[in-house]
DOBAPA-807496 format. One record per residue (C-alpha): residue in three letters; residue number from 1; z, x, y. Coordinates in nm, 2 decimals, decimal comma. Last residue first. Layout:
BEGIN
ATOM residu num      w      u      v
ATOM    Ala NUM      Z      X      Y
...
***
This chain:
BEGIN
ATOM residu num      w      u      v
ATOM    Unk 145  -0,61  -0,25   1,32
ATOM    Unk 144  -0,47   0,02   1,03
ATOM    Unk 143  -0,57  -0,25   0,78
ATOM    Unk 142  -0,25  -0,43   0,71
ATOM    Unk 141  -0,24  -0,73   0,48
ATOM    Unk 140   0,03  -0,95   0,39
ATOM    Unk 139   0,02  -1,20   0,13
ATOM    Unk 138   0,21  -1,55   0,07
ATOM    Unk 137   0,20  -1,72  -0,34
ATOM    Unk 136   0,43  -1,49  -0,55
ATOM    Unk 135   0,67  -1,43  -0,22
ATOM    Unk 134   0,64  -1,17   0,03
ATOM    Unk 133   0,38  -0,96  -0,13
ATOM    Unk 132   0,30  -0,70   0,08
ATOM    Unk 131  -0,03  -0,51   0,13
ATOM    Unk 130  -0,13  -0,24   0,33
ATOM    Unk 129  -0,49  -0,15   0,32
ATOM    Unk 128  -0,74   0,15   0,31
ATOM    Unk 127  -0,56   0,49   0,33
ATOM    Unk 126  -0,73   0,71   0,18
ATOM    Unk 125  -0,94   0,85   0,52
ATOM    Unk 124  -0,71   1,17   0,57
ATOM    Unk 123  -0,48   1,26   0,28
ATOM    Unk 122  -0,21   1,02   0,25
ATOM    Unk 121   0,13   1,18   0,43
ATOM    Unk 120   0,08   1,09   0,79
ATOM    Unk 119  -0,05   0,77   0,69
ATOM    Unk 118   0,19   0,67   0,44
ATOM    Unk 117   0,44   0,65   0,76
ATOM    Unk 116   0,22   0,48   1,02
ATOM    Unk 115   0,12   0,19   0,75
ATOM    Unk 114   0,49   0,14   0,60
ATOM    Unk 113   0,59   0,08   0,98
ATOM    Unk 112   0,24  -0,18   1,03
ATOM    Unk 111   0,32  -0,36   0,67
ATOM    Unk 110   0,70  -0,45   0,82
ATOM    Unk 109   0,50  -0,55   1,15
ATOM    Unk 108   0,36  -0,85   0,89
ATOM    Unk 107   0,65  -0,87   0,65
ATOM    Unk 106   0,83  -1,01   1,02
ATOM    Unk 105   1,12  -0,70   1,14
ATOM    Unk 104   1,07  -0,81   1,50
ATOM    Unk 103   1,06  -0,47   1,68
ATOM    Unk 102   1,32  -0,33   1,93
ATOM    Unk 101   1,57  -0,23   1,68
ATOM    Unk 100   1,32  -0,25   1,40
ATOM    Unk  99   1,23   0,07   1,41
ATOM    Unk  98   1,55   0,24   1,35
ATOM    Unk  97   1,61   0,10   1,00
ATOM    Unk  96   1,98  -0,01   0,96
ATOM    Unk  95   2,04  -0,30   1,14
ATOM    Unk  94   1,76  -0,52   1,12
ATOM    Unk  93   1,61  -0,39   0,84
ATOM    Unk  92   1,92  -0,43   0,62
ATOM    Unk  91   1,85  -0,22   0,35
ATOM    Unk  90   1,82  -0,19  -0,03
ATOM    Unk  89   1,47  -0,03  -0,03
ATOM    Unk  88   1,37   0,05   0,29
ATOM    Unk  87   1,40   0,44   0,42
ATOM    Unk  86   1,42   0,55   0,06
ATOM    Unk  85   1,14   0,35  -0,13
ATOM    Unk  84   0,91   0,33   0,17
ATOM    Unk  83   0,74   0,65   0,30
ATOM    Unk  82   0,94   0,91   0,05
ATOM    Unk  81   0,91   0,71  -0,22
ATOM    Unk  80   0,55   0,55  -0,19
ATOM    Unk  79   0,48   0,95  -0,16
ATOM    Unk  78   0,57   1,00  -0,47
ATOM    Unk  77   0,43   0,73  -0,58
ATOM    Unk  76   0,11   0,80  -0,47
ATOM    Unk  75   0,12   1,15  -0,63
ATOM    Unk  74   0,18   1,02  -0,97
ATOM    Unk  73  -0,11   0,76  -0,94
ATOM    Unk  72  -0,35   1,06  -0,93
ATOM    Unk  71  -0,59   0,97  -0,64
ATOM    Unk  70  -0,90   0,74  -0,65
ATOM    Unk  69  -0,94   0,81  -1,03
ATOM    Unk  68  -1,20   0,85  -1,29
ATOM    Unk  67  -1,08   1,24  -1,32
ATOM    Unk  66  -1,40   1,40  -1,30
ATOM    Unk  65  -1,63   1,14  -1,06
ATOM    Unk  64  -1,34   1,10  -0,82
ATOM    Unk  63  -1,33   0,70  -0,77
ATOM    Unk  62  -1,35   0,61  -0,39
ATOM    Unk  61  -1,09   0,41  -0,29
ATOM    Unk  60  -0,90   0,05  -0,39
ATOM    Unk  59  -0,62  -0,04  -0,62
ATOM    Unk  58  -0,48  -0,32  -0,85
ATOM    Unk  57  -0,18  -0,27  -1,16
ATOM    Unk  56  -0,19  -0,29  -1,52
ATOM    Unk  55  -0,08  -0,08  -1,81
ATOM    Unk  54  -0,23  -0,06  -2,21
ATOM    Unk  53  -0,13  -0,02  -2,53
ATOM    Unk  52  -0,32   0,36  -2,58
ATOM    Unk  51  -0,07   0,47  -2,31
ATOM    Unk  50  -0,31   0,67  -2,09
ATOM    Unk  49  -0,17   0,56  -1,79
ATOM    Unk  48   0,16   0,77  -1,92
ATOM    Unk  47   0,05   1,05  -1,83
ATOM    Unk  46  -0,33   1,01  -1,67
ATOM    Unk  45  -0,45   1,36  -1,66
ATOM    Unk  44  -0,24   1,59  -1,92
ATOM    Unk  43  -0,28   1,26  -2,18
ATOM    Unk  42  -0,66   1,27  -2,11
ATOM    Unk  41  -0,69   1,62  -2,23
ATOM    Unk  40  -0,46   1,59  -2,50
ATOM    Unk  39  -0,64   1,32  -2,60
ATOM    Unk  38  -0,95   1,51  -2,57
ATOM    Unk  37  -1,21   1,44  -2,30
ATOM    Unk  36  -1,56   1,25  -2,34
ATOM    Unk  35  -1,37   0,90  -2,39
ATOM    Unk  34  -1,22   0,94  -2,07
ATOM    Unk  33  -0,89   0,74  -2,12
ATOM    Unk  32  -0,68   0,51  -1,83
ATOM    Unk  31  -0,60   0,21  -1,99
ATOM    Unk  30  -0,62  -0,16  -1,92
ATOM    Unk  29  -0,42  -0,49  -1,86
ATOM    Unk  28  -0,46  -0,87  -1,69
ATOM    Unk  27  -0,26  -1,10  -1,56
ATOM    Unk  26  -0,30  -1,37  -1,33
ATOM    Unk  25  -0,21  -1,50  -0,97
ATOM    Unk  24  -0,28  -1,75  -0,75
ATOM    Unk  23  -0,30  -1,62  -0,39
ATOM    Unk  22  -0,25  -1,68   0,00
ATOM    Unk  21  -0,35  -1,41   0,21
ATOM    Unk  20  -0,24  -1,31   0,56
ATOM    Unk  19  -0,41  -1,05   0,79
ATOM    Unk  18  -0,25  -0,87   1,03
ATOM    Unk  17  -0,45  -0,68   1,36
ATOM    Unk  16  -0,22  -0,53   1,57
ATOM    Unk  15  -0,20  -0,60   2,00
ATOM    Unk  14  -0,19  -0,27   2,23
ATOM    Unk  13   0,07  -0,29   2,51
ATOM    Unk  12  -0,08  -0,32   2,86
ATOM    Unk  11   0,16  -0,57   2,98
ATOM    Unk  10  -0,09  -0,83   3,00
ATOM    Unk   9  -0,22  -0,76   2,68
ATOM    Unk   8   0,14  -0,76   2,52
ATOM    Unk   7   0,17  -1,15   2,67
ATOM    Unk   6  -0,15  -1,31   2,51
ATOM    Unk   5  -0,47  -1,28   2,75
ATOM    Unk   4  -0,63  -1,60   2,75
ATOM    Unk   3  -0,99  -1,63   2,59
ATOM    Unk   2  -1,19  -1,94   2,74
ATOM    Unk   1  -1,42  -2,14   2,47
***
C-alpha cells in the first residue's frame, strides 16, 4: 500500500477525523430516582427526570457516585443553547453563520463547529463525542480528532 498526501496535507492544514454511522433505531424509557433519597430529594436532583412515567434519551461520561449522573441534564442544555440552539437553529448556514463562509457546511464539519464551541464551555475532559443525526438511518460522529 502507498499513502498519498490528500490536498490540506500538502498545504500544511491539519485534516479531521469524522466518523459516520448508519443505524436502526428503537425505543426504550427510564427514570432517574435514587431509591436511598426522598422524593423530594430526588425531585430537587433530576426535575423533571424523575417523572415516575418515565423519559428517554442516550449519553456517555463518568457517572458521579452521589447524583447518578454524568452532569445535570439541565446544565447541558443550557449550554446546548448557547453553543448550538441560537447560532444554528432556523438558519441558513451558508449565509448566515460565519464559519461556514470559507468551510463546506457538510453535517460532518457541522459536528467539528458544535465541537469547538461546547468545548470551551463543557468542563475540561466531558466532552466525548458529537453526534448528528442527519436523517433516521445516517450518523455523524465527532470525536475532537
Amino acid at each position: 500500500f502507498c499513502k498519498m498526501e490528500s490536498r490540506h496535507q500538502q498545504i500544511g492544514v491539519k485534516e479531521r477525523v469524522g466518523y459516520i454511522t448508519r443505524v436502526e433505531s428503537f425505543s426504550a424509557c427510564h427514570r432517574l430516582h435514587n431509591k436511598s433519597l426522598s422524593d423530594e430529594e430526588n425531585k430537587k436532583i433530576f426535575g423533571k427526570c424523575n417523572n415516575p412515567h418515565g423519559h428517554g434519551h442516550n449519553y456517555k461520561g463518568q457517572i458521579d457516585h452521589v447524583t447518578g449522573m454524568v452532569m445535570n441534564l439541565t446544565d447541558l442544555k443550557r449550554y446546548i443553547e448557547e453553543a448550538v440552539m441560537i447560532p444554528l437553529d432556523h438558519k441558513n448556514l451558508d449565509k448566515e453563520v460565519p464559519y461556514f463562509e470559507n468551510v463546506v457546511s457538510t453535517t460532518e464539519n457541522l459536528a467539528v463547529y458544535i465541537w469547538d464551541r461546547l468545548l470551551k464551555l463543557l468542563p475540561p475532559g466531558l466532552l466525548y463525542e458529537i453526534k448528528i443525526h442527519e436523517t433516521d438511518k445516517n450518523i455523524v460522529v465527532y470525536r475532537g480528532e
